[in-house]
C-alpha positions as CSV (number, residue, x, y, z in Angstrom):
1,X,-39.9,-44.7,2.2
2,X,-38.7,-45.1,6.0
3,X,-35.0,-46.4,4.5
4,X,-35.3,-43.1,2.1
5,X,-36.4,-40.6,5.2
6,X,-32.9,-42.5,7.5
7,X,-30.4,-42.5,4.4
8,X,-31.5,-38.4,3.5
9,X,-31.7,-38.3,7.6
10,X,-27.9,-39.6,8.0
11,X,-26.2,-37.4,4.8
12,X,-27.4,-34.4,6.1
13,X,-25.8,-35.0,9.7
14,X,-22.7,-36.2,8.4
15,X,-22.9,-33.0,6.0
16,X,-23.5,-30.7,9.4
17,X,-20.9,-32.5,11.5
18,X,-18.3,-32.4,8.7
19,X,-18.9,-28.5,8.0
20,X,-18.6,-27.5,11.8
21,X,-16.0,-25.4,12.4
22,X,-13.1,-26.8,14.8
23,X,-12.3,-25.2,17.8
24,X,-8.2,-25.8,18.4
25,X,-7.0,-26.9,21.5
26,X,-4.8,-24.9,23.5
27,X,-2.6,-27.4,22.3
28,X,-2.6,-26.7,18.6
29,X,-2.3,-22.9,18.6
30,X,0.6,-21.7,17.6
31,X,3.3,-21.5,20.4
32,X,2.8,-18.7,23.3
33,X,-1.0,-18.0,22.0
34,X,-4.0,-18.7,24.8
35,X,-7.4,-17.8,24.5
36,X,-8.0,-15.3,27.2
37,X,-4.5,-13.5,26.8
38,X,-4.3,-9.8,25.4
39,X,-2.6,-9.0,22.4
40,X,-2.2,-5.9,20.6
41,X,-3.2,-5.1,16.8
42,X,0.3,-5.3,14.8
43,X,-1.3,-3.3,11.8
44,X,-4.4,-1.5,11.7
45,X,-7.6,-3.0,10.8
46,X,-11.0,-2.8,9.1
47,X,-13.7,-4.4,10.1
48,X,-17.6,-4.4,8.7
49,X,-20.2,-6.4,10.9
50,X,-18.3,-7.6,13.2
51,X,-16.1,-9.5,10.7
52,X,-12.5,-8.4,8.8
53,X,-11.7,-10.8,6.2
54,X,-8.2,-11.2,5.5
55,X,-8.9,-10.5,1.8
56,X,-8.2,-6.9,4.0
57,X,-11.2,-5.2,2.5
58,X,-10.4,-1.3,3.4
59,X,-13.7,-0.3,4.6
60,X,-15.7,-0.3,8.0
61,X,-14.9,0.4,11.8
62,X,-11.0,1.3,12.0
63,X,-9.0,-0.7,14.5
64,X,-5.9,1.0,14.9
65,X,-2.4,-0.2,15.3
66,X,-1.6,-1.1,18.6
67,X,-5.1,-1.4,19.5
68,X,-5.5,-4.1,22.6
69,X,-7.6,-7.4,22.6
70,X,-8.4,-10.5,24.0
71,X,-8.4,-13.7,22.1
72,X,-11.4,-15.4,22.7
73,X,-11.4,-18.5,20.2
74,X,-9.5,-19.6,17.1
75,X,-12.0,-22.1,15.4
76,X,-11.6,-23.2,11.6
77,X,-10.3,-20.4,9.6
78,X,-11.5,-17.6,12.2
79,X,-10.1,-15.9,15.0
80,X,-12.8,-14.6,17.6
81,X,-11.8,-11.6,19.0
82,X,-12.8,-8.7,22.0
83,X,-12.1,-5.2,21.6
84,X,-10.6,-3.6,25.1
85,X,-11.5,-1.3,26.7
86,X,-15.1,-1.0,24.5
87,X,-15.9,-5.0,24.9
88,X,-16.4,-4.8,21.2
89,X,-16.4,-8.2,19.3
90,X,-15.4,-9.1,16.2
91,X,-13.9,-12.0,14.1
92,X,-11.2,-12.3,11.4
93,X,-12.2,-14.5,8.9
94,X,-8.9,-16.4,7.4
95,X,-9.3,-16.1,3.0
96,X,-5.8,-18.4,3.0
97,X,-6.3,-18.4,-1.1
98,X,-6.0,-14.3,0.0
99,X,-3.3,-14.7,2.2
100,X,-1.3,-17.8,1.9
101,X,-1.5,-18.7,5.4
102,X,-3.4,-20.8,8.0
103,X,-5.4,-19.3,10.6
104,X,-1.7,-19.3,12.6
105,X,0.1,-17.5,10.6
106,X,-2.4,-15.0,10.0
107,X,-2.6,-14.4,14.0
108,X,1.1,-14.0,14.1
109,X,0.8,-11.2,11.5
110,X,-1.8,-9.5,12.7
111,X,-1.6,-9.7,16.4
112,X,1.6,-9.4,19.1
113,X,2.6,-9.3,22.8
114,X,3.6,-6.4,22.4
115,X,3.1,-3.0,20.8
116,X,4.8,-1.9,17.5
117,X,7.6,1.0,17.9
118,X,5.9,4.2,16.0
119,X,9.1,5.7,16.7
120,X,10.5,3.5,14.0
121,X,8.1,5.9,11.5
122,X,8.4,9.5,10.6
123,X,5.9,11.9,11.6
124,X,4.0,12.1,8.4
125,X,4.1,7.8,8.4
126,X,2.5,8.1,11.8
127,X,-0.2,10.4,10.7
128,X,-1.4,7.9,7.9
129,X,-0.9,5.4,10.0
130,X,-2.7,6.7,12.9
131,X,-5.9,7.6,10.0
132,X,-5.4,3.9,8.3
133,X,-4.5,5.6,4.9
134,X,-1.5,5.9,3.0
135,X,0.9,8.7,1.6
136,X,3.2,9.0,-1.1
137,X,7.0,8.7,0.8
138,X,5.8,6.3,2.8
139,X,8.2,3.3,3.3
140,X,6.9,-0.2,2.5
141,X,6.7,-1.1,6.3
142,X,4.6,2.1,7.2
143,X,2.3,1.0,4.5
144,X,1.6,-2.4,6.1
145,X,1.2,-0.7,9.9
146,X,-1.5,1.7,8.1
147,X,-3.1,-0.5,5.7
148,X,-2.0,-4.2,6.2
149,X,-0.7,-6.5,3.9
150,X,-2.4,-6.9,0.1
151,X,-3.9,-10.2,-0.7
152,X,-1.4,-12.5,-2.6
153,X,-3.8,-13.1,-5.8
154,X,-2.3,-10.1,-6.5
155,X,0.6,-8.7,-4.9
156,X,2.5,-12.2,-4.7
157,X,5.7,-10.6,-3.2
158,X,6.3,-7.4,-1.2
159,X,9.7,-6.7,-3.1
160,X,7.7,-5.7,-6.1
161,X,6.9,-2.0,-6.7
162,X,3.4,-2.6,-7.2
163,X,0.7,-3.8,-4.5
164,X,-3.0,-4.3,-5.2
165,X,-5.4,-3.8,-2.3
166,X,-9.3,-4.1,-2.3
167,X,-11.3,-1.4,-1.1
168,X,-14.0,-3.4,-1.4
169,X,-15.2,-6.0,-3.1
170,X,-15.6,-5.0,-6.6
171,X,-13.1,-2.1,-6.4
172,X,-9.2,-2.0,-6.0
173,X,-6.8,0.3,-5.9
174,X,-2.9,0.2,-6.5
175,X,0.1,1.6,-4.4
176,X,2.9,2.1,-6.4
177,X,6.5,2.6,-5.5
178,X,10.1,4.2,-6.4
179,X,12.9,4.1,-4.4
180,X,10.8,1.8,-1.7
181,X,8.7,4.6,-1.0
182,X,5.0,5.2,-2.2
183,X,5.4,7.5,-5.2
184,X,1.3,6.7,-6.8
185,X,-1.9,5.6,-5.5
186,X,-3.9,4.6,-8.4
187,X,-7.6,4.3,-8.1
């Protein structure tokens, strides 16, 4: 019974040690990154509890564009995150069968030095940008600064004229283009 109790005893720590989450050095992540250092959002955000997957669910607190944090951690698949000025936490929680990318790559996508150029936009792109919505004649690039990018399971390229977000869950909705700009939302 006491060789039972230590085997079950030594499974389940070498189950709780494998499943931790590893915290990377500042020597693993990815080149000019530092916990502690501000970034600013590169598209705008959703987040719901304190978490955004990267499956980019589009519902939940809005983070807009250009929106300045502080990297506080990148452990695992998740990126640890404060809100400034508001000291509001979150976490972005890597989906790479979503995305295609390591907790790295999703970073560099969603988070810069520096702020995007809205002057690159029109007017009406800013305004759906600035609400985290999209607009028919918006150009492909205004649609990822409002809305991010689409999960891959779906939209495998961005030169397609079709990309399939998730509002949620169980729901999904399609943004349809001509010409490279939105010409359809489909519910």
């Amino acid at each position: 019974m006491n060789t039972i109790f230590r085997c079950a005893t030594m499974v389940f720590i070498l189950f709780a040690v494998a499943g931790c989450g590893k915290r990377m050095s500042e020597a693993t992540l990815p080149i000019g990154i530092k916990t502690g250092n501000i970034y600013y959002t590169q598209v705008t955000l959703q987040y719901e509890k304190g978490r955004h997957l990267t499956t980019n669910y589009r519902k939940g607190n809005l983070v807009p564009i250009n929106t300045q944090v502080q990297l506080q951690e990148i452990s695992g698949g998740d990126i640890r995150l404060e809100i400034l000025p508001a000291h509001t936490k979150f976490r972005i929680e890597n989906v790479e069968k979503h995305t295609g990318d390591d907790v790295r790559q999703a970073f560099n996508k969603l988070f810069g030095k520096n702020k995007v150029d809205l002057s690159r936009f029109s007017k009406l792109e800013r305004e759906y940008i600035d609400m985290g919505r999209v607009g028919k004649g918006m150009r492909k690039n205004a649609v990822i600064a409002a809305i991010g990018y689409p999960p891959i399971t779906e939209t495998p390229s961005l030169d397609g004229n079709e990309w399939t977000y998730w509002s949620s869950r169980f729901n999904r909705f399609i943004v349809k283009f001509q010409n490279d700009k939105v010409a359809q939302i489909q519910d």
